[in-house]
C-alpha positions in Angstrom: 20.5 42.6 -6.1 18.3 43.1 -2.7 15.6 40.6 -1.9 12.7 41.9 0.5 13.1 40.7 4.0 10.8 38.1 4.0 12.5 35.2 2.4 15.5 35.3 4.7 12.7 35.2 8.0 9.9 33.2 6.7 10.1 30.3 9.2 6.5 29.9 10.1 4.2 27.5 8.3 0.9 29.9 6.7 -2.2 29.7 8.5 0.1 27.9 12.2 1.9 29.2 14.9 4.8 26.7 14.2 8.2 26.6 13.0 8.3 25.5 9.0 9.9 22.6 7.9 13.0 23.0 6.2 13.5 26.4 7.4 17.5 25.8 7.2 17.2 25.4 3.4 14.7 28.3 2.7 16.9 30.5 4.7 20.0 29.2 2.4 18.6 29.5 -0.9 16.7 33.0 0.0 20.4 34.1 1.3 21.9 33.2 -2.1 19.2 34.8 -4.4 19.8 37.9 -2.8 23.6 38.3 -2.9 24.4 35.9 -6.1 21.3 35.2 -8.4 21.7 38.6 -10.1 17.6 38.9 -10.6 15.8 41.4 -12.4 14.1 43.6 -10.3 10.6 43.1 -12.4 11.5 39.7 -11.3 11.7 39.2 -7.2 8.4 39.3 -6.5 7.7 36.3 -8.5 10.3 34.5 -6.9 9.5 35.3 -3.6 5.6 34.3 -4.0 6.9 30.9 -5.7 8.6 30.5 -1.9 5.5 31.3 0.1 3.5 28.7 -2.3 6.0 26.2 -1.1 5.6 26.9 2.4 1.8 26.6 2.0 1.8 23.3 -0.2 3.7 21.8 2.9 1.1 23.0 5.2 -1.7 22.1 3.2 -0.2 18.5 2.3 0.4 17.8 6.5 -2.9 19.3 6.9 -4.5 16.8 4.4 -2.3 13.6 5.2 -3.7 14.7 9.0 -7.0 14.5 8.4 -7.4 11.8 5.4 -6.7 8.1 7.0 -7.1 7.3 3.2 -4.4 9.1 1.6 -2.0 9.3 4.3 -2.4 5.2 4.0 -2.6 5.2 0.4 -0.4 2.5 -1.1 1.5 3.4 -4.3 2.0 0.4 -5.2 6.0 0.1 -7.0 6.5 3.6 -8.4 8.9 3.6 -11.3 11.5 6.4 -11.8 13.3 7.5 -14.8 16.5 8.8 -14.1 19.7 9.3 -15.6 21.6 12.7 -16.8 19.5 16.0 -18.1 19.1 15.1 -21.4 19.0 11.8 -22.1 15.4 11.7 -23.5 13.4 11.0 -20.0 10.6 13.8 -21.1 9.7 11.5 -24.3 10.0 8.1 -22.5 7.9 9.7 -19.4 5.0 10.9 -22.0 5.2 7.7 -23.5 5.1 5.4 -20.3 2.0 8.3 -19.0 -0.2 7.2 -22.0 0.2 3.5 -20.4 -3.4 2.4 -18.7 -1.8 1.0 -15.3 0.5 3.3 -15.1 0.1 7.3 -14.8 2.9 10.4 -15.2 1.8 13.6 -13.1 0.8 16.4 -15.4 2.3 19.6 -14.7 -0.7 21.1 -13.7 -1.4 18.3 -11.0 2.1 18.9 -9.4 1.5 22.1 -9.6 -1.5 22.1 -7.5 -2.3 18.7 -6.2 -3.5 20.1 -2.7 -6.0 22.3 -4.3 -7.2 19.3 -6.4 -7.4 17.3 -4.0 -9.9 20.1 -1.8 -11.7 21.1 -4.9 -12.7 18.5 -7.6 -15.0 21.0 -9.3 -11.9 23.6 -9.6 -9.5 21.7 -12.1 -10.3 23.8 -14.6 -8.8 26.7 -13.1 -6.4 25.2 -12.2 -4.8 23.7 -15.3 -5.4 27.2 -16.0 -3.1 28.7 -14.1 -1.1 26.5 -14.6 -0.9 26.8 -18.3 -0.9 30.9 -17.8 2.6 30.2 -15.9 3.9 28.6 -18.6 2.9 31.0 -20.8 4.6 33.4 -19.2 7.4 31.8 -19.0 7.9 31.0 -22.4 7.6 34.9 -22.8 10.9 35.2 -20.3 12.4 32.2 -22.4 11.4 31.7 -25.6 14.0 29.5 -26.3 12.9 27.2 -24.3 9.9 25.0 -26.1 12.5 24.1 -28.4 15.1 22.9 -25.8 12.2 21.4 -23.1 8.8 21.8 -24.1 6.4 22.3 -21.1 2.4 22.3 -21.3 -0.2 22.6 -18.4 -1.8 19.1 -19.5 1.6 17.0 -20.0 3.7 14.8 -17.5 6.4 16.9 -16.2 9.1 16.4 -13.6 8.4 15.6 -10.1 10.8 18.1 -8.8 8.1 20.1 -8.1 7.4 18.4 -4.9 11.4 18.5 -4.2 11.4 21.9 -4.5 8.4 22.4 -2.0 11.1 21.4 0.8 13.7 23.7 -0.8 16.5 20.7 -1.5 16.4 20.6 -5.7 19.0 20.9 -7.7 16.3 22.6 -10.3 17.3 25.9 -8.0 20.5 25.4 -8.7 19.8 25.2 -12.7 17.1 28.1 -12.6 19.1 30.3 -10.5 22.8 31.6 -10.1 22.8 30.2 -6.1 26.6 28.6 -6.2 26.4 28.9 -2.1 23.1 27.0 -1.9 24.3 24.8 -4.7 27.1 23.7 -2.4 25.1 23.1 0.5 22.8 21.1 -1.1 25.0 18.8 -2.1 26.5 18.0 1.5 22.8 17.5 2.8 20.9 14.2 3.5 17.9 14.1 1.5 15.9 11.4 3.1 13.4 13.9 4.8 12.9 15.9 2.0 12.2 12.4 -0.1 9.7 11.1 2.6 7.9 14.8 2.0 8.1 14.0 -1.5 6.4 10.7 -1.2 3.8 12.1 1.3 3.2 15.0 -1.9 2.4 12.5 -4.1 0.5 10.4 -1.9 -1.7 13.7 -2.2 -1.9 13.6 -6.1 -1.9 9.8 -6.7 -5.2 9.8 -4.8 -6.8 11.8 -7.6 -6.2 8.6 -9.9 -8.4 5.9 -8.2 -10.6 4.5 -10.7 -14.3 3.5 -9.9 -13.0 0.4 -8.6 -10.8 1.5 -6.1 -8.2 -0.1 -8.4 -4.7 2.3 -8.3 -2.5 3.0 -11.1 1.3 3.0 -10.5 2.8 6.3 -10.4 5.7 7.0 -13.1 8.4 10.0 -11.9 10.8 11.4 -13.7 13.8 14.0 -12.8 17.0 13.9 -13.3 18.2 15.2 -10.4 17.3 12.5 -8.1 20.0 10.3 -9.9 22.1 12.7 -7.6 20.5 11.4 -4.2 19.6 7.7 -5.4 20.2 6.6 -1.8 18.2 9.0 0.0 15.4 8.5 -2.8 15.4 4.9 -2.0 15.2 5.3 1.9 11.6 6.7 0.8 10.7 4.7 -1.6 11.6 1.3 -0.9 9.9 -0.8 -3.4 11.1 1.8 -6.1 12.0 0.4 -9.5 14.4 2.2 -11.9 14.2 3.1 -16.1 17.9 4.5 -15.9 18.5 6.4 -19.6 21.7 6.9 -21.3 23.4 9.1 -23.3 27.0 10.3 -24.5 28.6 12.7 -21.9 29.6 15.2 -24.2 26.1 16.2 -25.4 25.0 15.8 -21.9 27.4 18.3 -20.7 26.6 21.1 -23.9 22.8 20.4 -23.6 22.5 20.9 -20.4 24.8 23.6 -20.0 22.2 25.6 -22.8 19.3 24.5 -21.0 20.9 26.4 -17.7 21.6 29.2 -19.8 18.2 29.4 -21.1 15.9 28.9 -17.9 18.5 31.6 -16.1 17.7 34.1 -18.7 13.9 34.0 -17.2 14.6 36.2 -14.5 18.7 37.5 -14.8 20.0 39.3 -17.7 23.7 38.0 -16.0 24.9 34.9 -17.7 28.3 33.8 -17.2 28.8 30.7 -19.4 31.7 29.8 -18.3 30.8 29.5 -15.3 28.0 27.9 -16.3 29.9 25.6 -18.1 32.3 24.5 -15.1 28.8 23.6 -13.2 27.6 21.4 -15.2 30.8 19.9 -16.2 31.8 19.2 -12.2 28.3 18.1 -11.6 28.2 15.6 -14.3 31.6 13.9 -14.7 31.6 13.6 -10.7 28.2 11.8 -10.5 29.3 10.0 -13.8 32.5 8.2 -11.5 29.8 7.5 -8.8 27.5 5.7 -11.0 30.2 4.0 -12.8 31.4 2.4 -9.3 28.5 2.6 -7.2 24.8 3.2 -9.2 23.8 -0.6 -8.0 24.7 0.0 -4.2 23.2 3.2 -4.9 19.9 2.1 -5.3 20.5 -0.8 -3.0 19.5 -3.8 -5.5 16.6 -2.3 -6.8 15.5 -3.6 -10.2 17.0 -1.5 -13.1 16.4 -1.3 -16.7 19.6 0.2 -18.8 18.2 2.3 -22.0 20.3 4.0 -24.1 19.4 7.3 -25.4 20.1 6.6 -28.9 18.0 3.4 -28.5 15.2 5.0 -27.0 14.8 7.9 -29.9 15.5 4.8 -32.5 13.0 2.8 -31.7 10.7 4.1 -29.3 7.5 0.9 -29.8 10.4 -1.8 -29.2 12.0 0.5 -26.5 8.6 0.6 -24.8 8.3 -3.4 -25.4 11.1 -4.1 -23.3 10.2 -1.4 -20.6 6.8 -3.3 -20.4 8.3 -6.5 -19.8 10.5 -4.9 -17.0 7.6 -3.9 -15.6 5.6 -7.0 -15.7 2.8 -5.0 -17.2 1.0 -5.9 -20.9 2.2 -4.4 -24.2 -1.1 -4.0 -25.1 -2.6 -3.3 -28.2 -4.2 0.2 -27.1 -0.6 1.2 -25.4 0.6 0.8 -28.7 -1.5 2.9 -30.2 -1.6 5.4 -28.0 2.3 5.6 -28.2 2.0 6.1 -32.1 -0.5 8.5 -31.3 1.6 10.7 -29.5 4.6 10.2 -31.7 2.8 11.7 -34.6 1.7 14.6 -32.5 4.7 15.3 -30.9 7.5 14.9 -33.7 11.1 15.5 -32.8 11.8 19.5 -33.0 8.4 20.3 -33.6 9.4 23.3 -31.0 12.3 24.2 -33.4 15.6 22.6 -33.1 18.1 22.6 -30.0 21.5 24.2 -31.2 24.2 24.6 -28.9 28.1 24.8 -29.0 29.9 23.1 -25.9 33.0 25.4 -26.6 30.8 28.4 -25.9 30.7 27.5 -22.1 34.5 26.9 -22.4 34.2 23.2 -22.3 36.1 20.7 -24.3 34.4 17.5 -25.8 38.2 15.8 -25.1 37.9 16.6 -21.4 34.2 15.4 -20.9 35.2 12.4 -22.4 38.8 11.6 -20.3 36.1 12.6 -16.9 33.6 10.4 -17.7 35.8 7.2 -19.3 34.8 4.8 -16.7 30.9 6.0 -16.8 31.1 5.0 -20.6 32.5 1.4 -20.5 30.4 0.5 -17.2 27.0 1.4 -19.6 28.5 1.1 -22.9 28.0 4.7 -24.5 
């Protein structure tokens, strides 16, 4: 596969004469789509536009942060994170904790394009537009994937968005077949990409003042943070933590189909073994680290512990406890509003997610011996 020029030697901010932050990483991950990611070649120059965007949202959020004393000070009061494996049910519990009245999730369409927001009030209509038409089309290049992780324009979705802006998320790791990039990441120290992060959302959490000046609390969710917990928390000091759940074993085959899926958006090459073995080194290694170190990790931060199975049981009594975490009311209208969105959002109302962990040449009998101590220190 050749990749145009550009990515590799794009190291100038848009619209400045200065070097771009996180030039190392671009450099890294535009290296590794173009020798290892295999992409179609219909399929390049989307990529490579979604690289320049980046580049630009980091201009445009320094430019704004420069020149608005009111965001750049803005006080986000304690953001809450959900974290915890891919697939442990932190898309339902992030909807549900969005539809809150203190609280709000970023919509897809907001993290999408929070600096244009932010310039434009009278534009978010076109812009939940196009965001929505990039959904669409991806749906078109992965039809499988509503059923597995349903996206809309208009819904909370995962903050690695603004991750991704510095080029340090594993989510180009899981999109793309980058195994050199995914290695380097995972030597790096994330605490400058995190204070970017957190300087991002300073950006779109200013779009949700209410007439008086009151706040509401951010509420972020991706899994992949629960890889850099300590760099995360170097950021985001008065962070608090929803940390979700789930048996290893489906953890390891769902997400191992959910890679297999989002690849097949821009690669017909799918190696599922290989696939497999990433997922399965990834998880059972964080699994020992959170099993020995997940309260150092987050250096005494409060924690909630919700299982999975808990969570999808029960989700008002689920959303009880969260509340009382969080110190906030279980109000009547956040009870109804969860119901609300429970009826309109039934389990596999996308279609079902079916997936066989042997097909990525993965045992359920070694997932289990790797992740042994992860199990008894969280009981599933």
């Amino acid at each position: 596969m050749t990749i145009a020029a550009g990515p590799a030697t794009a190291s100038v901010i848009p619209g400045t004469s200065g070097p771009a932050p996180f030039s190392e990483a671009l450099h890294r991950f535009a290296a590794a789509l173009r020798y290892e990611a295999h992409l179609r070649p219909e399929d390049i120059d989307p990529v490579w536009r979604s690289m320049l965007r980046s580049q630009e949202v980091l201009a445009d959020t320094t430019e704004l942060l420069r020149a608005r004393p009111d965001i750049a000070g803005l006080d986000l009061g304690r953001p809450v994170f959900v974290i915890g494996f891919l697939r442990t049910g932190s898309t339902l519990l992030h909807n549900l904790l969005g539809r809150h009245e203190s609280l709000h999730s970023p919509l897809l369409w907001e993290l999408s394009h929070h600096t244009e927001a932010v310039r434009w009030p009278d534009r978010h209509p076109e812009l939940r537009a196009r965001a929505q038409a990039y959904v669409d089309d991806y749906y078109r290049k992965a039809p499988d994937l509503p059923s597995i992780h349903f996206i809309d324009a208009n819904r909370p979705d995962e903050c690695h968005r603004l991750l991704a802006n510095t080029f340090h998320s594993m989510v180009l790791e899981m999109r793309y077949r980058v195994p050199s990039y995914g290695d380097w990441l995972h030597r790096q120290d994330l605490a400058e990409p995190y204070r970017w992060h957190r300087g991002q959302l300073q950006v779109l959490m200013s779009l949700h003042r209410d007439a008086d000046g009151l706040q509401r609390v951010p509420v972020l969710k991706c899994p992949f943070h629960t890889w850099f917990l300590d760099s995360l928390v170097q950021a985001y000091p008065e962070a608090r933590f929803i940390h979700l759940h789930r048996d290893p074993v489906e953890v390891v085959g769902s997400t191992a189909s959910l890679c297999r899926t989002l690849r097949g958006a821009r690669s017909d090459h799918r190696d599922l073994t290989e696939i497999g073995a990433q997922w399965f080194t990834r998880i059972t290694g964080l699994s020992r680290r959170l099993a020995d170190d997940r309260d150092d990790l987050i250096g005494g931060r409060p924690v909630l512990d919700l299982p999975y199975r808990q969570l999808v049981a029960d989700p008002q009594e689920a959303m009880r406890r969260i509340c009382a975490f969080l110190e906030i009311p279980f109000s009547t209208a956040f009870q109804a509003a969860v119901s609300d969105h429970l009826a309109a959002a039934p389990a596999n109302a996308h279609g079902k997610h079916t997936y066989d962990l042997r097909d990525f040449g993965v045992s359920a009998e070694a997932v289990s011996r790797a992740t042994e101590s992860y199990q008894k220190r969280f009981g599933v």
